[in-house]
C-alpha positions as CSV (number, residue, x, y, z in Angstrom):
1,X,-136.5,151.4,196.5
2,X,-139.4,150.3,194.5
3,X,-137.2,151.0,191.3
4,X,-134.5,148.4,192.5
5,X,-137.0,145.8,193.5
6,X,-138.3,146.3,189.4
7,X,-134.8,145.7,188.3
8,X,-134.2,142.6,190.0
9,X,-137.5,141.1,188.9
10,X,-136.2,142.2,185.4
11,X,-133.5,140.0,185.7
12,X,-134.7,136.9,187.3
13,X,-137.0,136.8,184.5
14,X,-134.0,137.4,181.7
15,X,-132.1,134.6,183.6
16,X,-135.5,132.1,183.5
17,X,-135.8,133.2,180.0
18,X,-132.3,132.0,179.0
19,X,-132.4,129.3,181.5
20,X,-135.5,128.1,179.0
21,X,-134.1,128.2,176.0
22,X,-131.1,126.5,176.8
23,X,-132.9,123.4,178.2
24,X,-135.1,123.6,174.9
25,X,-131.5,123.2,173.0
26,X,-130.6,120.5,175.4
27,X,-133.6,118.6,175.1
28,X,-133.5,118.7,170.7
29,X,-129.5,117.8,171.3
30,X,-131.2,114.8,172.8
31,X,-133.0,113.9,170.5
32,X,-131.0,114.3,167.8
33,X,-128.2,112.4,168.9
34,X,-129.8,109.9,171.2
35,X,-133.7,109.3,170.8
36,X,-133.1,109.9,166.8
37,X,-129.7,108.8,165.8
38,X,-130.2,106.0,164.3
39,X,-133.6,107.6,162.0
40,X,-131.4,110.7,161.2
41,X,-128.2,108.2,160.4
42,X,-130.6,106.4,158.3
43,X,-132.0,109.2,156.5
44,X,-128.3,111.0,155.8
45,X,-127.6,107.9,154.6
46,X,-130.2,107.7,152.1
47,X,-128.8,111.1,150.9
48,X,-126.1,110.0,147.8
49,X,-123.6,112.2,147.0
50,X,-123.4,113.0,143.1
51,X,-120.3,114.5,141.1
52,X,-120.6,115.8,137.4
53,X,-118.1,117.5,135.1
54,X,-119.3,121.2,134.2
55,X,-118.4,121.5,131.0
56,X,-116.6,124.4,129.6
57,X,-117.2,125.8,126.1
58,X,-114.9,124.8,123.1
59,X,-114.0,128.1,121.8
60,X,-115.0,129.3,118.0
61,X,-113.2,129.2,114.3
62,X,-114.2,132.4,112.4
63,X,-113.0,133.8,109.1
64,X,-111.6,137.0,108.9
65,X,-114.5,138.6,109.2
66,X,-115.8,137.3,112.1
67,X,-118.0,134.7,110.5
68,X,-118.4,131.8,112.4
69,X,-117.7,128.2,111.2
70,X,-117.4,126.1,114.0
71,X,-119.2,127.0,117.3
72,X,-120.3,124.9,120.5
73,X,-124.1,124.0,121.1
74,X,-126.2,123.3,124.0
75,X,-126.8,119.9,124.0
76,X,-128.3,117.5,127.0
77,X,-127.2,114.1,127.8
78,X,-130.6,112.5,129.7
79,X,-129.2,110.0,133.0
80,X,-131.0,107.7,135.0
81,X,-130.6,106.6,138.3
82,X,-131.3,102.7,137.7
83,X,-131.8,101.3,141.6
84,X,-134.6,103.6,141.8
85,X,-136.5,102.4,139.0
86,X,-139.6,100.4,139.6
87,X,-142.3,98.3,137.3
88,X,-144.4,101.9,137.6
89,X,-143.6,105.3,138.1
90,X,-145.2,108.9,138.2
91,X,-145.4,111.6,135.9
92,X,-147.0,114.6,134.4
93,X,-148.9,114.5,131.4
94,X,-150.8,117.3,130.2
95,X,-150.2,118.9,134.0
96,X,-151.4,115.6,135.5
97,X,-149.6,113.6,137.6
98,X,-150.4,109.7,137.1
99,X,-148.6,106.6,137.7
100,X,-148.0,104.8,134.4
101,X,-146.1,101.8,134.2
102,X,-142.5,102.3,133.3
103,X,-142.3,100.6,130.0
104,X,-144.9,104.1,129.0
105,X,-142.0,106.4,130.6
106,X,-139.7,104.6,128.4
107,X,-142.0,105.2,124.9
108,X,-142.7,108.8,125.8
109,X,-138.9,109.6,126.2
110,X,-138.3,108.0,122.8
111,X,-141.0,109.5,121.3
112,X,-139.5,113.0,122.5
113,X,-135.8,112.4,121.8
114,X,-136.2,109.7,118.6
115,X,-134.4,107.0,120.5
116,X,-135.7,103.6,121.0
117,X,-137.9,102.6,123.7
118,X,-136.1,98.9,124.0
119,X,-132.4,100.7,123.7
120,X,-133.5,103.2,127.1
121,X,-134.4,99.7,129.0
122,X,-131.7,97.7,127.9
123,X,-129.2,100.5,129.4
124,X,-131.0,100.2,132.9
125,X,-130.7,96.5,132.7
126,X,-127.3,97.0,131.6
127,X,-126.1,98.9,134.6
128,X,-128.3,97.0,137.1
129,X,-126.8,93.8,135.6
130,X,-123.1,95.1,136.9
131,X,-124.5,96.9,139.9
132,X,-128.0,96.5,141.3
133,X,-127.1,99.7,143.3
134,X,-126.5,101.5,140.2
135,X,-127.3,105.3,140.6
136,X,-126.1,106.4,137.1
137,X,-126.3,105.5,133.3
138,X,-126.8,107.5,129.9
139,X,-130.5,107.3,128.2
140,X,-130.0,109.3,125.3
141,X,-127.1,111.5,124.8
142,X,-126.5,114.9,122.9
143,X,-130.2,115.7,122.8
144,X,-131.5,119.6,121.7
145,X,-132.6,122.5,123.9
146,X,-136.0,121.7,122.9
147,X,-136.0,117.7,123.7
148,X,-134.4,118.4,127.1
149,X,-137.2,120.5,127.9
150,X,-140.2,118.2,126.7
151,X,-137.9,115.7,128.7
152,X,-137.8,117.7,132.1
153,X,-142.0,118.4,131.9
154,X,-142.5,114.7,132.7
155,X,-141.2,115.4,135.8
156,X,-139.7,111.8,136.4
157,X,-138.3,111.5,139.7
158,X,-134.9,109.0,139.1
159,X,-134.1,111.4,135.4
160,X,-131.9,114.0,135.6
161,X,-130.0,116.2,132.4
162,X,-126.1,117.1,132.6
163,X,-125.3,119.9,129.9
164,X,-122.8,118.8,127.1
165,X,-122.0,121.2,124.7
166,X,-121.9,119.8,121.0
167,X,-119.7,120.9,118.1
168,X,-121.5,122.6,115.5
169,X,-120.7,123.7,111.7
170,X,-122.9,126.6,110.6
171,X,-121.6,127.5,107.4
172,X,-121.7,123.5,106.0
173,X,-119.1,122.7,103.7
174,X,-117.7,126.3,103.1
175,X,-114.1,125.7,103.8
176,X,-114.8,122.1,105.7
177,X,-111.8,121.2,104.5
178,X,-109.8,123.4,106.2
179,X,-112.0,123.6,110.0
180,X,-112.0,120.0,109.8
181,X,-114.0,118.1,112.2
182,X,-114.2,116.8,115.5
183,X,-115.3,112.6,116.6
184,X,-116.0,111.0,119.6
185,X,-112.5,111.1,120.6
186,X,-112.1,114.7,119.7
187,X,-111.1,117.0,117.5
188,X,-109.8,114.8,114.3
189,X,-108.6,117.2,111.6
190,X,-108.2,120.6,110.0
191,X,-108.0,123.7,112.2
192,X,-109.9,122.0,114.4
193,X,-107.3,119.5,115.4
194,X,-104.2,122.0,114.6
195,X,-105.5,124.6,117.0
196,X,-106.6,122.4,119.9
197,X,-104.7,124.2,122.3
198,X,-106.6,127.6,121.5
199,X,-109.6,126.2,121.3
200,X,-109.8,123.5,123.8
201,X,-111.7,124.3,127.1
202,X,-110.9,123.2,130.3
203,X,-113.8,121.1,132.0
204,X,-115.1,122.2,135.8
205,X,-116.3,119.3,138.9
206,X,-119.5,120.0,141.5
207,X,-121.4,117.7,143.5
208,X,-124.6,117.9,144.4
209,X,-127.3,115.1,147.0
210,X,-130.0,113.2,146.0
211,X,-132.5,111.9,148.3
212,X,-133.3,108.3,148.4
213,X,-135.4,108.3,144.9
214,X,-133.5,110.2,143.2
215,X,-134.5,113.5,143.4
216,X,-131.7,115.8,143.0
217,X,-132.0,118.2,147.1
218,X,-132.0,121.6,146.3
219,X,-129.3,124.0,147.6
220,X,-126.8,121.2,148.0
221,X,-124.8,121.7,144.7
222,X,-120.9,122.2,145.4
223,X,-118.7,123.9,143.1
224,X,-115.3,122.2,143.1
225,X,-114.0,123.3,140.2
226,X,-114.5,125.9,137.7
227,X,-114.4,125.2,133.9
228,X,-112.6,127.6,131.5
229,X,-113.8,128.4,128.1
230,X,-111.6,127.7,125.2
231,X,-110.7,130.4,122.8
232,X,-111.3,131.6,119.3
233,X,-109.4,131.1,116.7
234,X,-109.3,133.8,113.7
235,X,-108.6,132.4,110.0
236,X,-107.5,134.6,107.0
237,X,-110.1,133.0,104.6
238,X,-113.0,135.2,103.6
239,X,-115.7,132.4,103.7
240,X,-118.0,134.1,101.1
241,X,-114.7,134.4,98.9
242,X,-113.6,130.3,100.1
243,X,-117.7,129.3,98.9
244,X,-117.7,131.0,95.5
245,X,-114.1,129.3,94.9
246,X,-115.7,125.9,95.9
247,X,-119.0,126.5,93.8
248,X,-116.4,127.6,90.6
249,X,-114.5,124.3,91.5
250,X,-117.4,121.8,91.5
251,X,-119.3,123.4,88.6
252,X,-115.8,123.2,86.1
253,X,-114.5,120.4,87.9
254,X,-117.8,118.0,86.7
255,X,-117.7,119.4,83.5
256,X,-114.3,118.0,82.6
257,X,-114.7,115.2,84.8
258,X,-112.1,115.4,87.0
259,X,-110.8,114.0,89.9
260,X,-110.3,117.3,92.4
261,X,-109.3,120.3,92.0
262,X,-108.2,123.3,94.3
263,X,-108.0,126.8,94.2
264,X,-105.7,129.2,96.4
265,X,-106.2,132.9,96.6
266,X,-103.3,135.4,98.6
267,X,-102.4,138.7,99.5
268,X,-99.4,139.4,98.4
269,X,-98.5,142.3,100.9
270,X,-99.0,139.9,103.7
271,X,-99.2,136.6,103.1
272,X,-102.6,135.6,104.2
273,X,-104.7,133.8,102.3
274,X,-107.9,135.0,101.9
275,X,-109.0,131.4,100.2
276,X,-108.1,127.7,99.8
277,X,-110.6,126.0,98.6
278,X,-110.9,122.3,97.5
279,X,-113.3,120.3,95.0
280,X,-115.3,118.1,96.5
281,X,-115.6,119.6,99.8
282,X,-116.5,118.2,103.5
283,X,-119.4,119.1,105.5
284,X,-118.3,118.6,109.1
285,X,-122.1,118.3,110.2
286,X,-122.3,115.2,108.2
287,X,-118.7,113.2,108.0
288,X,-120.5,110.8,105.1
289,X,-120.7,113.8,102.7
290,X,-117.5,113.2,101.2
291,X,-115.3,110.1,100.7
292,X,-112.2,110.1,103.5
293,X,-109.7,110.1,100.4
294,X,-111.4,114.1,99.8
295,X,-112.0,115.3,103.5
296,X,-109.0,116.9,103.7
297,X,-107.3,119.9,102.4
298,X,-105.3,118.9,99.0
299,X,-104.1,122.3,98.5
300,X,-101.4,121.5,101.7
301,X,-101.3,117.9,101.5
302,X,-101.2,116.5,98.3
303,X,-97.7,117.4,96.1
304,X,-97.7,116.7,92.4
305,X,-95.2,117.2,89.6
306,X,-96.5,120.8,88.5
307,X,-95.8,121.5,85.0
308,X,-95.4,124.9,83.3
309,X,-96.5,126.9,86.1
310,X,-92.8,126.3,87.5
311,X,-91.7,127.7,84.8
312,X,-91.6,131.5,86.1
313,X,-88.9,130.3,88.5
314,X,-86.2,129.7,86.3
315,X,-86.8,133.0,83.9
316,X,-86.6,135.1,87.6
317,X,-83.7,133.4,89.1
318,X,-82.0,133.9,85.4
319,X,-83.1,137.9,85.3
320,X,-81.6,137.9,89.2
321,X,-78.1,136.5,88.0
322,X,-78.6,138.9,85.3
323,X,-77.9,136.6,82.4
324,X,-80.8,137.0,80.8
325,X,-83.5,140.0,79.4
326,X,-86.6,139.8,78.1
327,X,-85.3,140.2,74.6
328,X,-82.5,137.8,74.6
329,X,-82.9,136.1,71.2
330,X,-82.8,132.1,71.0
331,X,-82.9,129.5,68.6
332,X,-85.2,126.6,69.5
333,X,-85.0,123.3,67.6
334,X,-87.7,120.8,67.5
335,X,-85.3,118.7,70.1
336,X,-82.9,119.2,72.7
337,X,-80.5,116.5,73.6
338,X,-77.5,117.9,75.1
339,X,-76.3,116.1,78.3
340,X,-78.9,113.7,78.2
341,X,-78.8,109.9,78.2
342,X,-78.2,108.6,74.4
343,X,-81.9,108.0,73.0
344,X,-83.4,110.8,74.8
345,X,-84.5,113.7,74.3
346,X,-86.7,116.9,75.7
347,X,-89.5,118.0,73.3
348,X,-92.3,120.3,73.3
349,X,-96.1,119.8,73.3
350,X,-96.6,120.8,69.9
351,X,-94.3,119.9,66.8
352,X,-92.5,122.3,65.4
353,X,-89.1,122.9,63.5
354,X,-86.5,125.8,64.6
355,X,-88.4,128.7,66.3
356,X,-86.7,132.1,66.6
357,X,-87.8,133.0,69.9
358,X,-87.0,136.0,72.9
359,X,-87.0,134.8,76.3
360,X,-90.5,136.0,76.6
361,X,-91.5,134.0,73.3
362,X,-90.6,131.3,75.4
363,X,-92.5,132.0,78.4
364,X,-95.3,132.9,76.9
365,X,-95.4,130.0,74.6
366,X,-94.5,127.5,77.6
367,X,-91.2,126.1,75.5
368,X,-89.6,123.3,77.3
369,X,-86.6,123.3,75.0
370,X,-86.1,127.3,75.4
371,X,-86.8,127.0,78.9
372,X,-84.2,124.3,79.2
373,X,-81.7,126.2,77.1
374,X,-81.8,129.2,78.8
375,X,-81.2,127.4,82.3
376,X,-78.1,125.7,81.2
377,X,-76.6,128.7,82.4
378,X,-77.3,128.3,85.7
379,X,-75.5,125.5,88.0
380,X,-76.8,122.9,89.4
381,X,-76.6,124.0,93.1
382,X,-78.2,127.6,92.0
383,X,-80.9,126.0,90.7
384,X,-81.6,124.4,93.6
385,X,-81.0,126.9,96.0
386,X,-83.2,129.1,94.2
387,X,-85.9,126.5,94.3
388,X,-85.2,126.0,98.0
389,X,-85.3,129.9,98.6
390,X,-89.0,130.2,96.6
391,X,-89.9,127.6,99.5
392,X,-90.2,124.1,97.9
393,X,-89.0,121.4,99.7
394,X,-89.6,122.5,103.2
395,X,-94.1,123.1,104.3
396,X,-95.4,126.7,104.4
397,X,-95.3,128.3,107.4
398,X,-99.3,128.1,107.7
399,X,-98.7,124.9,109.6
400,X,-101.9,123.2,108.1
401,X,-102.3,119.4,109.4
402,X,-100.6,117.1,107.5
403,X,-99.1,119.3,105.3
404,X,-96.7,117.8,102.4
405,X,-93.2,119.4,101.9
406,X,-92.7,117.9,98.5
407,X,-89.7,116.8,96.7
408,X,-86.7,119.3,95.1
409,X,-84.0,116.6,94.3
410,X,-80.4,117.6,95.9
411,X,-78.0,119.6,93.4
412,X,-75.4,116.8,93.7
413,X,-77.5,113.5,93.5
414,X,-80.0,114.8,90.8
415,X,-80.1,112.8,87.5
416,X,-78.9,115.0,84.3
417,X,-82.4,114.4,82.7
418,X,-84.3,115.8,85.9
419,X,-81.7,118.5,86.5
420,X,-83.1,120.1,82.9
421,X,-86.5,118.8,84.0
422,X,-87.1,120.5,87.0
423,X,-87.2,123.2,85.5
424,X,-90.4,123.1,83.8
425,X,-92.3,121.5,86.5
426,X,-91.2,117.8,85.6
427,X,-88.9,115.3,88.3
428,X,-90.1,117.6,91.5
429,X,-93.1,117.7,93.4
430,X,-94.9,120.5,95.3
431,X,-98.4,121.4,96.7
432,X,-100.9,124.2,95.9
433,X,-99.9,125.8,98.4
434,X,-96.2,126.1,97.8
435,X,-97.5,127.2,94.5
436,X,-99.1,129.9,95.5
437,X,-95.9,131.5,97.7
438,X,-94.0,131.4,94.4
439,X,-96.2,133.7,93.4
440,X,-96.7,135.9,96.3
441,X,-93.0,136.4,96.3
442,X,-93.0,137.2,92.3
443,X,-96.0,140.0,93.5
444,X,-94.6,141.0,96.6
445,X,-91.0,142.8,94.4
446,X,-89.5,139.4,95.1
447,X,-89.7,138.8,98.5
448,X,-90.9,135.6,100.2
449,X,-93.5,136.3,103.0
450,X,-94.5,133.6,105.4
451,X,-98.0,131.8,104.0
452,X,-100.6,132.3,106.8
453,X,-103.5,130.5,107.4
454,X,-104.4,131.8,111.2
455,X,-104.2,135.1,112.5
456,X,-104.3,133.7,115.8
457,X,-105.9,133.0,118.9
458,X,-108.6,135.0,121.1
459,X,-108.5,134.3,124.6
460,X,-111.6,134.7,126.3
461,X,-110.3,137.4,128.4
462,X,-109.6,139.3,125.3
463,X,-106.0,138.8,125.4
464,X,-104.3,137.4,121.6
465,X,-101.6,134.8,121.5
466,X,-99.8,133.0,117.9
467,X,-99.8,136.0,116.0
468,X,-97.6,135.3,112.7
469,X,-94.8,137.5,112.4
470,X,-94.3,138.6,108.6
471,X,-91.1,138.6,108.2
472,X,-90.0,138.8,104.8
473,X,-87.2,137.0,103.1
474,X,-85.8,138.4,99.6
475,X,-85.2,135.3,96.9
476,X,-84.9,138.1,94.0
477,X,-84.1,141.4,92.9
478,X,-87.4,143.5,92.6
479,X,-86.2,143.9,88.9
480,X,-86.2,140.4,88.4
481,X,-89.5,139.6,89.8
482,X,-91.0,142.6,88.0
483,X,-89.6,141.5,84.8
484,X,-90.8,138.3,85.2
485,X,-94.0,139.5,85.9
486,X,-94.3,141.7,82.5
487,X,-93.0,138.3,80.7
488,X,-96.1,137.0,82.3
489,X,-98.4,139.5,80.9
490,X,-98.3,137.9,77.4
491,X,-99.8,134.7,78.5
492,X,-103.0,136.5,79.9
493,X,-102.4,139.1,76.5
494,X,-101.6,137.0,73.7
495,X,-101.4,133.1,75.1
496,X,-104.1,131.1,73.7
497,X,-106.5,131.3,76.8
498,X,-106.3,135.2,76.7
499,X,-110.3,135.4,75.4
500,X,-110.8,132.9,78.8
501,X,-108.6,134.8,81.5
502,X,-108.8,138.4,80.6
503,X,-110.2,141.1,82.1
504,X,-111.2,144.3,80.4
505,X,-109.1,147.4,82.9
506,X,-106.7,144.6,84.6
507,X,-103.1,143.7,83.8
508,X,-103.0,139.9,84.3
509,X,-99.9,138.1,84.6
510,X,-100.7,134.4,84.3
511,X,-98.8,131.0,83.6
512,X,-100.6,127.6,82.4
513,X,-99.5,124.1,83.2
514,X,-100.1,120.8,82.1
515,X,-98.1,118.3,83.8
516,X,-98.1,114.4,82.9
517,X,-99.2,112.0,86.1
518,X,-96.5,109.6,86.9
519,X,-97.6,105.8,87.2
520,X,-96.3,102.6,87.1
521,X,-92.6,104.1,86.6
522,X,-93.6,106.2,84.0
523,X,-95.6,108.8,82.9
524,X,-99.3,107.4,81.3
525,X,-102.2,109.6,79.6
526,X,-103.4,111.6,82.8
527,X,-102.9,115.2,83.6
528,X,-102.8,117.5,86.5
529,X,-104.0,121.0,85.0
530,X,-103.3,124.6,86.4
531,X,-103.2,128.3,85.7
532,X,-101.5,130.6,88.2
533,X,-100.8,134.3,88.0
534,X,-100.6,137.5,90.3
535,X,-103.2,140.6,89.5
536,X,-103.1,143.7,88.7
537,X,-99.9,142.8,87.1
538,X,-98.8,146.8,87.8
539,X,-99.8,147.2,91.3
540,X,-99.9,143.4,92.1
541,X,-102.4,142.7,94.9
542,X,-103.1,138.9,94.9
543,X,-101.8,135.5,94.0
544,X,-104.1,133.2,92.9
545,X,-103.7,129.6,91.9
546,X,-106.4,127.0,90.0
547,X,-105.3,122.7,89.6
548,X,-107.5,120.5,88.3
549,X,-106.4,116.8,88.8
550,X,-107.2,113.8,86.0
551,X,-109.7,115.8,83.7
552,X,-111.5,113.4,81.0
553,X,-112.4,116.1,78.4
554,X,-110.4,118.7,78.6
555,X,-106.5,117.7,79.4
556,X,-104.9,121.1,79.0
557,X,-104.7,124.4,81.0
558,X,-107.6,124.9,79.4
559,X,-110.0,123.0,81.8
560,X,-109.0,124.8,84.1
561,X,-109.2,128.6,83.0
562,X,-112.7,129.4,83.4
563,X,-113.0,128.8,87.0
564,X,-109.7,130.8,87.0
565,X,-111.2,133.9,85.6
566,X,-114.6,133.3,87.9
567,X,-112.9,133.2,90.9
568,X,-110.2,136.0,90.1
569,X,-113.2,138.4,89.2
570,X,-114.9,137.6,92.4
571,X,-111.7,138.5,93.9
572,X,-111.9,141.9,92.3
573,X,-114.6,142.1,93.8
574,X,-114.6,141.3,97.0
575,X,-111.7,143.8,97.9
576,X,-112.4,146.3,95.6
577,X,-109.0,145.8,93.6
578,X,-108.1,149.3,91.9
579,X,-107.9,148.8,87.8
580,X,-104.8,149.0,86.0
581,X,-103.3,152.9,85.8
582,X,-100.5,152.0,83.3
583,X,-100.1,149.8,79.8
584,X,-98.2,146.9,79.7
585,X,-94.8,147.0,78.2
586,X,-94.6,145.5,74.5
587,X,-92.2,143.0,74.6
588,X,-90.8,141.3,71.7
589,X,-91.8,137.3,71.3
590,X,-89.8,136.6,68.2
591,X,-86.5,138.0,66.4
């Protein structure tokens, strides 16, 4: 019995314990929503709701090494909340809290961030002005790691700091030309703009309260949205390769005073280039470094009549139709007039009576008359489906912003004095680049490979995506690339630049090119300059292209063979190219 009377006093005293705490709940429900409403409603009030944009990270360009040339920084953008601004307002100095008057707030953030004191209170009056309940405006935008954190050890109550990630250039100008740039607006040029899908990221949303003066409450940020970083994109250029190409460019480039100049390096297995590199070159840090006429990439997007170095096409598409060898004797006169307009006439550079020449006489002593001889053979639609086939007329497949696809005039609306014209670089137009797969596809046995700039795109899961398929095309028999090739070889062996461009343990094949500018319907005293070749002429490896536009001193091929030979040495190596294993062929120049 006394055990049951325990139990029962047990629970009366659980039931008043309950009973307790439920009228204590009661009594606070009360007062929150009677007695209190209207503070509470008052204070919730006071309570502003914020939204900012989380920014996601712009994804990298790297070289194909994994060198980084464009990259995203951490930079702050310093906000305000204007209706909470008064004539005085606290903050920490030196870990002391004082109440300075708000013009001093204003000079301390300038002096931390190098804006201007008047500039951060004309925004606040700015945004008052059009709202006097403003609770947002910019103070200084973009600001460093460093400045953010000065910034935030003031402790000012109505300043806050949203994250904006920056665009940054590490590597300056190497191959600026080529990452391009980004502006205000975004991205703006170059591989920047070209591969804004890859690298793009996708921006996030949260929210977050402030109490009444600004101060953001912690705990209440809100994750709407999540951002997504953008990706990386993965060139072909070796950047130390594209700098020492630029540094060869500049350094010839002033000393024969010309206008530009470009140089184009490729694989010829694969059809990456491993360098493009134009004279004078952009710094994307600093968009003032260069004029706009030379911030972009001339070696895609600027065609010109290219001289000799055509050449090459019309003694391999005449060695593919087998109507040619390398011995096959002509006699050149000092003028060729056949099928041309009455009064005109096709000359060479250099005076000269009748020349008994081979077909690699001619090549190797750049003959427009032989060269013009020897392609009557071919009609007019072969020539210009070989030209088509080699790639002119239609851009590269690197897809580079903005690139030109020149000019090759149609086989049945070509004039008869461009129709013998063409085919020493005269009456068509192409780019440095279209150049360089003629080239590639003498190196590579003949066969055209796509041109590729971009290897393609990193996702940030690790995942790739726009991966260039090399599929080959053949324009030529391997025996008439080859051929060609060994026709070449006297240039770099016996030309008159052979003391400039050779290399002691390389087979070079190499063609020069001096081409006339065209202006004011005609052609005046200005040249555009070039050497291209393919090396180790045996075991051909890479393609390599030099064009100097408008030289003062120097208005030959010549101007431009130094930085030829610089750059191809570097070349050498960089990758380590294997010497020559066999001699050159001797082929006959004259009969």
């Amino acid at each position: 019995m006394p055990h049951a009377r325990s139990t029962r006093r047990r629970l009366a005293l659980t039931i008043c314990a309950v009973l307790a705490v439920v009228g204590i709940f009661v009594v606070k429900l009360v007062d929150i929503q009677v007695v209190r409403a209207s503070e509470l409603t008052a204070a919730a009030e006071s309570r502003r709701e914020i939204s900012v944009t989380t920014y996601g990270t712009r994804g990298s360009i790297v070289d194909a090494n994994g060198v980084v040339l464009a990259d995203s920084v951490e930079r702050f953008d310093i906000t305000a909340s204007p209706r909470n601004i008064g004539t005085t307002t606290s903050m920490t100095v030196n870990g002391v809290r004082t109440e300075v008057a708000t013009s001093d707030v204003f000079a301390k953030i300038a002096e931390l961030t190098g804006a201007v004191p008047a500039d951060l209170s004309t925004s606040i009056s700015e945004a008052l002005a059009v709202n006097p309940e403003s609770d947002f405006t910019y103070l200084v935008k973009h600001v460093t790691l460093a400045q953010f954190q000065s910034v935030s050890a003031l402790q000012i109550p109505w300043l806050y700091v949203e994250l904006h990630p920056s665009r940054s250039y590490p590597s300056g100008a190497t191959a600026g030309n080529l990452v391009g740039f980004i502006g205000t607006d975004g991205p703006l040029a170059g591989t920047e703009y070209q591969q804004n899908t890859c690298l793009a990221a996708t921006n996030g949303s949260s929210t977050y309260e402030r109490s009444e003066d600004g101060v953001r409450l912690p705990g209440s940020t809100v994750v709407s949205e999540q951002p997504v970083n953008g990706g990386t994109v993965h060139l072909t250029i070796d950047s130390d390769l594209n700098w020492f190409a630029q540094q060869a460019l500049a350094t010839q480039g002033q000393a024969v005073g010309a206008d530009w100049g470009t140089a184009m390096v490729v694989r010829v297995s694969t059809g990456e280039i491993v360098a493009a590199a134009d004279w004078p070159s952009i710094d994307p840090n600093n968009l003032n470094s260069v004029s706009a006429a030379d911030s972009g990439a001339r070696s895609f997007t600027a065609p010109f009549e290219p001289g000799s170095i055509m050449k090459p096409v019309a003694f391999a598409a005449l060695l593919d139709q087998g109507l040619i060898t390398p011995s096959t004797q002509v006699v050149v006169p000092s003028a060729y007039r056949d099928g041309l307009p009455a009064g005109t006439s096709i000359t060479d550079v250099w005076s000269h009576g009748d020349l008994r020449l081979t077909a690699t006489g001619i090549l190797m002593n750049s003959s427009n008359i032989g060269t013009v001889m020897l392609s009557e053979q071919l009609t007019e639609q072969q020539k210009h489906d070989y030209f088509t086939a080699f790639g002119f007329g239609t851009p590269t497949a690197a897809g580079f912003l903005g690139e030109e696809a020149g000019d090759v005039q149609g086989a049945a609306t070509i004039d008869s004095i461009s129709q013998r014209t063409q085919m020493f670089g005269q009456g068509i137009t192409v780019t440095s680049a279209q150049m360089l797969g003629l080239y590639q596809t003498l190196g590579n046995g003949g066969v055209r490979l796509p041109l590729t700039l971009v290897s393609g795109c990193e996702h940030p899961d690790g995942s790739w995506s726009d991966v260039p398929v090399e599929t080959g095309t053949r324009v030529v028999s391997e025996y008439a690339a080859n051929t060609t090739l060994q026709m070449m070889e006297t240039v770099a062996s016996q030309g008159a630049l052979r003391n400039v461009i050779s290399i002691p343990g390389y087979r070079i094949a190499a063609k020069t090119g001096t081409a006339e500018v065209a202006a004011n319907g005609g052609y005046g005293a200005d040249r555009i300059v070039s050497l291209a070749g393919v090396f180790p002429a045996d075991h051909p490896e890479y393609a390599m292209v030099v064009t100097f536009a408008k030289p003062d001193t120097i208005k030959s091929s010549a101007a431009a063979a130094p930085a030829y030979h610089a750059i191809m040495e570097q070349v050498i190596k960089t990758f380590r190219v294997t010497p020559s294993t066999e001699t050159a062929p001797s082929l006959p120049l004259t009969w």
